[in-house]
C-alpha positions in Angstrom: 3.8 1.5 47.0 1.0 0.8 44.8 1.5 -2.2 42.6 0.9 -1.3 38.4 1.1 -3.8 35.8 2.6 -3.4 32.2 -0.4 -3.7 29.6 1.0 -6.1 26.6 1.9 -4.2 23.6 -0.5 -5.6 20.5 1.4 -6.7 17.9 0.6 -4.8 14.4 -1.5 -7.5 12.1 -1.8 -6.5 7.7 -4.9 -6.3 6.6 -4.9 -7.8 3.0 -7.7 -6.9 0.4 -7.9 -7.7 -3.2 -10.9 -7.3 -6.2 -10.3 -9.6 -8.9 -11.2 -6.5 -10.9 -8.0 -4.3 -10.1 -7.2 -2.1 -12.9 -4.7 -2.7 -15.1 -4.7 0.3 -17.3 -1.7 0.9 -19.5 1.3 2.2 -16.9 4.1 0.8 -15.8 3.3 -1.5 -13.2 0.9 -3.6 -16.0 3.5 -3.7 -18.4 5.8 -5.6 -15.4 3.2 -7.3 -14.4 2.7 -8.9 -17.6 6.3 -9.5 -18.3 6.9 -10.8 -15.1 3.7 -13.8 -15.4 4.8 -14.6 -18.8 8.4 -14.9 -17.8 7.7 -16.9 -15.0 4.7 -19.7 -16.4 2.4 -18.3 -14.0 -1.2 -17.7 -14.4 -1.6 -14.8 -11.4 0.4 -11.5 -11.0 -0.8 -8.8 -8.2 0.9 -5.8 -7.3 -0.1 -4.8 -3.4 0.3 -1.5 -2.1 1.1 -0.9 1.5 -0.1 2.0 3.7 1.1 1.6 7.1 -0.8 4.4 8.3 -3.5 1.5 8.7 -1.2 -1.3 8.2 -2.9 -2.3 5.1 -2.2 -4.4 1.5 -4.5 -3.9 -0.9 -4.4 -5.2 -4.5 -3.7 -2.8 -7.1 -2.9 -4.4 -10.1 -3.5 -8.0 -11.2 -3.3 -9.8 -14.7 -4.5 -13.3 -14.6 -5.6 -15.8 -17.2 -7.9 -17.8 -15.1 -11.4 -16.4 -13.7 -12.0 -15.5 -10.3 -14.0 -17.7 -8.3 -14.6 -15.0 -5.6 -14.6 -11.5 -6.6 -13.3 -9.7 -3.6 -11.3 -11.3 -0.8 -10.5 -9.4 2.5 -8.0 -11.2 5.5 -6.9 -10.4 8.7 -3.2 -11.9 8.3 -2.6 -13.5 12.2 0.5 -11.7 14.0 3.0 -14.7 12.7 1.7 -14.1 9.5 2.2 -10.2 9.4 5.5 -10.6 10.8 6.6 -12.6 8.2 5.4 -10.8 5.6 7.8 -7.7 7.5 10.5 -9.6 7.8 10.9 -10.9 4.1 13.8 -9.2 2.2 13.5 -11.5 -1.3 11.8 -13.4 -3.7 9.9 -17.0 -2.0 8.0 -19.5 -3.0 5.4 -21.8 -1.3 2.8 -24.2 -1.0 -0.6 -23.4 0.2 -1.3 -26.5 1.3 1.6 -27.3 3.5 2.8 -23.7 4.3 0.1 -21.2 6.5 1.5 -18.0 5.4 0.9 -18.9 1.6 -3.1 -20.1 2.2 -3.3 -16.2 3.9 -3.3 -14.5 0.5 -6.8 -13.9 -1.0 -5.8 -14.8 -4.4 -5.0 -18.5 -3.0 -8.7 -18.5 -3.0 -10.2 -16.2 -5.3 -7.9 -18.4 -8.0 -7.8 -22.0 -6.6 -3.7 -21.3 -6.5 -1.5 -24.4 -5.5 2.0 -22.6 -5.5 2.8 -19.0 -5.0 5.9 -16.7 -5.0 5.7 -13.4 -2.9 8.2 -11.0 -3.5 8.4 -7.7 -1.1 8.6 -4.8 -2.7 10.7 -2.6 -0.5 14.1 -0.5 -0.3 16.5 -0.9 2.9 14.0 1.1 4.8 10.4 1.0 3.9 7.8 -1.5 2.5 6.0 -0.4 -0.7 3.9 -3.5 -1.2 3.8 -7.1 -2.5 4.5 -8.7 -5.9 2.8 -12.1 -6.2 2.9 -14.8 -8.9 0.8 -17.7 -8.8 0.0 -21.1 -10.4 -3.2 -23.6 -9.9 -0.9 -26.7 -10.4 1.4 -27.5 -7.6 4.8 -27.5 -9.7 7.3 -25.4 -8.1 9.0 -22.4 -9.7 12.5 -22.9 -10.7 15.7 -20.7 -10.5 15.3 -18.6 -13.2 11.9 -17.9 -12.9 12.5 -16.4 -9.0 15.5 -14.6 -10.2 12.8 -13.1 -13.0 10.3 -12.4 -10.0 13.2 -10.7 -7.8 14.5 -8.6 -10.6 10.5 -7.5 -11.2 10.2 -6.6 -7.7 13.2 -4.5 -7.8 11.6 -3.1 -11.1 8.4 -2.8 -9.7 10.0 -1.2 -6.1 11.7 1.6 -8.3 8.4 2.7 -9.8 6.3 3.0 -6.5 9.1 4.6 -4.9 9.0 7.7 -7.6 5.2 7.4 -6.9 5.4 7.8 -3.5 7.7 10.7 -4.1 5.7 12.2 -6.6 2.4 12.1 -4.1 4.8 13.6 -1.3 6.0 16.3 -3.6 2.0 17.1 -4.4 1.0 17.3 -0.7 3.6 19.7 0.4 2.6 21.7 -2.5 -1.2 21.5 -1.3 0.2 22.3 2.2 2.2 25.3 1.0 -0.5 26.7 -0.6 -2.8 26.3 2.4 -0.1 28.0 4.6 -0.3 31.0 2.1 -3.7 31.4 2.5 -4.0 31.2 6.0 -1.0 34.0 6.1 -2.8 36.0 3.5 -6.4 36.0 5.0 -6.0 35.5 8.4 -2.5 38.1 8.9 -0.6 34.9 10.1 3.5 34.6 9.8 4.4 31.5 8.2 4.9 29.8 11.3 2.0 30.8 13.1 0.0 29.4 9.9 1.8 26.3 10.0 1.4 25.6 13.6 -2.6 26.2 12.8 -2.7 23.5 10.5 -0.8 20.9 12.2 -2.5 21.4 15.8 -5.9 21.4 13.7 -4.5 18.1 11.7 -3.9 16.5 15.5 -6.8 18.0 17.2 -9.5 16.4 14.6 -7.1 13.3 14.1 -7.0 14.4 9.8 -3.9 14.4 7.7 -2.1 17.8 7.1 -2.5 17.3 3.6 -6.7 16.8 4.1 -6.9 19.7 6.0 -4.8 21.9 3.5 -7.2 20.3 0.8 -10.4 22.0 2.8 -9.0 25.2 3.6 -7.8 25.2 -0.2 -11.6 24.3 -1.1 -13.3 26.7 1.5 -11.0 29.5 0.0 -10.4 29.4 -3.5 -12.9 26.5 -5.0 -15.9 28.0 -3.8 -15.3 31.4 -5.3 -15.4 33.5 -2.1 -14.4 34.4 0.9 -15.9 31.6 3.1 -15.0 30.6 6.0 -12.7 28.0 7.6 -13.6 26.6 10.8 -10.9 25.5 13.8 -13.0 25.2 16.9 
């Protein structure tokens, strides 16, 4: 019998990106944001979104009163690090200095930070991102101000979670309207058209809701007939 051996499975490591420029338009996530620094005497607050398509954080939000000292700051977190950051249910706190998954962060850098509280933001069942509050003097955060960083996160958890539903809800819609089209011009019942789009969406490795977006486009934006391609 031939022998065979077992290839290691890799184990998933974040990606963490943030621009010291992240908007912070007037929504609900700056207004937290802000309540949430001033509330807690700290002189950083980023909000990090999560896609685990590609297993990415990437800064969406900040409010600091300090300037950067690097503009953009990308990591690869190491596998102990990205495991942590998974496994975290609550608000903690830590010292760069002393602590390795605290000196991963880019604003550590970008903002010369000495302590930092990282709060996941994340129901029983998914991870929506990070909450991070940060100082550049090495006092640590007391009680109250981790139970106002927890109670943010929670805050701040509620409002990507509608978010997330809300771009769900906008993507089926974009794929509905594909699958009418495709039932409309091409004489398709509605399962035929949906299996079109998802063995297209596998076959060139693109999101249902990208391909419903170019058959929408190739259909209706242009004006005309056109013509949508799936060889």
């Amino acid at each position: 019998m031939a022998a065979f051996a077992l290839q290691p499975i890799a184990q998933t490591r974040y990606y963490i990106r943030l621009d010291s420029s992240a908007a912070a338009t007037e929504t609900d996530q700056p207004l937290l944001l802000g309540a949430a620094q001033l509330h807690t005497d700290s002189q950083t607050a980023v909000i990090y979104g999560f896609q685990p398509e590609t297993s990415e954080l990437t800064g969406v939000k900040a409010r600091t009163s300090i300037a950067a000292r690097v503009k953009e700051v990308g990591v690869t977190l190491s596998a102990a690090t990205s495991r942590w950051v998974e496994s975290l249910t609550g608000a903690v706190q830590g010292r760069n200095a002393t602590e390795p998954h605290f000196e991963k962060f880019p604003e550590v850098l970008q903002y010369q930070l000495k302590r930092l509280i990282v709060v996941p933001l994340r129901t029983e069942n998914d991870l929506f991102g990070l909450l991070t509050l940060g100082r550049t003097i090495d006092a640590a955060f007391d009680q109250p101000a981790l139970e106002v960083a927890q109670r943010a996160g929670r805050l701040l958890t509620a409002v990507l979670e509608r978010d997330s539903l809300q771009h769900k809800l906008l993507e089926r819609k974009l794929v509905e309207r594909a699958k009418g089209i495709l039932q409309q011009r091409r004489r398709l019942t509605e399962e035929q058209a949906y299996l079109l789009l998802r063995n297209n969406s596998r076959r060139r490795r693109m999101p249902m809701v990208n391909l419903a977006k170019e058959i929408i486009e190739t259909y209706v934006a242009v004006g005309g007939p056109g013509r949508w391609q799936t060889a």
